[in-house]
C-alpha positions as CSV (number, residue, x, y, z in Angstrom):
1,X,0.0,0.0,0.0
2,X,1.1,3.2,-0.4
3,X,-0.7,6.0,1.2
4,X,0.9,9.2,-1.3
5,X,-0.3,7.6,-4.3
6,X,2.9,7.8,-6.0
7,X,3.7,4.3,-7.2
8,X,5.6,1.9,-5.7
9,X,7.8,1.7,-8.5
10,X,8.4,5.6,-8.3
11,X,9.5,4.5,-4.5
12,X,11.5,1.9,-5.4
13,X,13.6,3.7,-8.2
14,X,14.5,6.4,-6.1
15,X,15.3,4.3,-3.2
16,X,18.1,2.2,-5.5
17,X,19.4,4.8,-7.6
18,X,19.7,7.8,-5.2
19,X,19.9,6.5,-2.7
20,X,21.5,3.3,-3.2
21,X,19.9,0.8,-1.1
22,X,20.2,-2.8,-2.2
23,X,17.0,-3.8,0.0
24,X,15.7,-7.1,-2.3
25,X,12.4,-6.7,-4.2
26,X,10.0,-8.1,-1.9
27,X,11.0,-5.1,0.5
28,X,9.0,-2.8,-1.6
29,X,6.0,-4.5,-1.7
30,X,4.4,-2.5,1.6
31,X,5.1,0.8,1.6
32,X,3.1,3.9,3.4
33,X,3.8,7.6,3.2
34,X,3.3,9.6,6.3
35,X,3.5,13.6,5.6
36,X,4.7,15.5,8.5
37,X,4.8,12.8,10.8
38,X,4.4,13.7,14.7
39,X,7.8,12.2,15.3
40,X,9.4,15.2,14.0
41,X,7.0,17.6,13.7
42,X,8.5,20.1,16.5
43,X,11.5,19.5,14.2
44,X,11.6,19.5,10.3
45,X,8.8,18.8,8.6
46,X,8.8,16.3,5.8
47,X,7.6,12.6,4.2
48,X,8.5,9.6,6.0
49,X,8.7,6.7,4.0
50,X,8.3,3.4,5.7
51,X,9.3,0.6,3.3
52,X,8.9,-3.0,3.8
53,X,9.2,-2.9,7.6
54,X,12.7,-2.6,6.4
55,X,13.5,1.0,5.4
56,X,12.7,4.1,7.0
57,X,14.0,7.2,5.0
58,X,12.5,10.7,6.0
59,X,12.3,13.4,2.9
60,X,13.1,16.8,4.1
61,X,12.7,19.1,1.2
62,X,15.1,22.7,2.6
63,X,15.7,25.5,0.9
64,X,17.4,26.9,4.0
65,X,19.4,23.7,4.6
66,X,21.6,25.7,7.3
67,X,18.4,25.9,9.7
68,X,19.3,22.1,9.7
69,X,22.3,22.2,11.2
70,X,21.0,22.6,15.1
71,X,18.4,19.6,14.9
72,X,20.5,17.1,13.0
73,X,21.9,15.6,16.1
74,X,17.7,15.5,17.7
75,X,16.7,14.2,13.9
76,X,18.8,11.2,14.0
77,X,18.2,10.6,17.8
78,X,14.5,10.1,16.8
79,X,14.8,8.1,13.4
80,X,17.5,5.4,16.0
81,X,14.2,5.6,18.1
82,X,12.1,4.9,15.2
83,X,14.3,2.3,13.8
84,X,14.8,0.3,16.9
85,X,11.8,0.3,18.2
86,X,10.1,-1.1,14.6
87,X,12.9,-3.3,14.8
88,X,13.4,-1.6,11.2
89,X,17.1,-2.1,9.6
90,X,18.2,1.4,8.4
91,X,17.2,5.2,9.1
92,X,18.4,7.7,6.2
93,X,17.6,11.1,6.1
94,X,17.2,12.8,3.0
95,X,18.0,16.7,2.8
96,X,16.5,18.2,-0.6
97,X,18.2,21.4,-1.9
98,X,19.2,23.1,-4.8
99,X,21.8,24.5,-2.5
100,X,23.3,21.2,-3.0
101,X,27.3,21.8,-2.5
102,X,27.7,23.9,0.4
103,X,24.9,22.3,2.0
104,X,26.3,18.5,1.1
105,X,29.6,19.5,3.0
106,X,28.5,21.3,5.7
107,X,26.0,18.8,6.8
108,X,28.2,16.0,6.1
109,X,30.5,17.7,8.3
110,X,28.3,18.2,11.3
111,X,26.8,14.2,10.7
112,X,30.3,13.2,11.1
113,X,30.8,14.8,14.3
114,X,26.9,13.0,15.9
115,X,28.1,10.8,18.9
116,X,25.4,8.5,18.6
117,X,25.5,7.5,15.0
118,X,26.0,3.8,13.8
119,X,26.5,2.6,10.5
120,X,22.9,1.6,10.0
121,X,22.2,5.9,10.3
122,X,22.5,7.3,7.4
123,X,22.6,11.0,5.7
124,X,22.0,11.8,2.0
125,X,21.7,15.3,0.3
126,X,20.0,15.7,-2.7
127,X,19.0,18.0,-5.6
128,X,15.4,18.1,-6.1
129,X,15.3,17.1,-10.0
130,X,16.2,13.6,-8.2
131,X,13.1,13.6,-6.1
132,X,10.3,14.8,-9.3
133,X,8.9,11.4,-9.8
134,X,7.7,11.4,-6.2
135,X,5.4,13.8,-6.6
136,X,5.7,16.0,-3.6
């Protein structure tokens, strides 16, 4: 199922080829769209994309990337949260800008530095041509 009505496919596509998850096919089959879920509301708002009971990935779309910089750290203490607790195998955020250099760097930069990361945490910054087909 998937609540946006953007097709699985879409999902899929975008999930493999920017994002480059190697999650099998059958991961895709059950996939919902929650827009600006409570989790993070207080936060950034944005899509959070749970796929498969696998794959959580939460779609922040920032023209002002830099007013990211101060809830990274609380961001990615809530997606763990998420993760764990859905017993769910990888959190990615994913940071949509045209701003997509100095915002790539700096926020790479400041994910580096998170005390609490793991390698199952994961940060990806975007241009938005690569998010069209989702239809947000």
């Amino acid at each position: 199922m998937v609540e946006s009505g953007v097709p699985k496919e879409e999902i899929k596509k975008f999930v493999r080829e920017d994002l480059g998850c190697t999650c099998p096919n059958e991961v895709f089959e059950v996939i919902s769209v929650v827009h600006d879920p409570v989790e993070f509301n207080d936060l950034q708002k944005g899509y959070l994309y749970e796929i498969g009971g696998k794959l959580l990935v939460y779609l922040v779309m920032k023209h002002d990337w830099s007013s990211l910089i101060d809830s990274l750290e609380l961001i990615f203490k809530r997606g763990r949260e998420m993760r764990d607790a859905g017993k769910f195998n990888r959190f990615r955020l994913v940071v949509v800008t045209p701003n997509i250099q100095p915002a790539r760097q700096i926020l790479l930069r400041q994910f580096d530095t998170l005390v609490e990361l793991d390698e199952r945490l994961h940060l990806h910054v975007i241009t938005p041509d690569q998010v069209t087909q989702l239809q947000l």
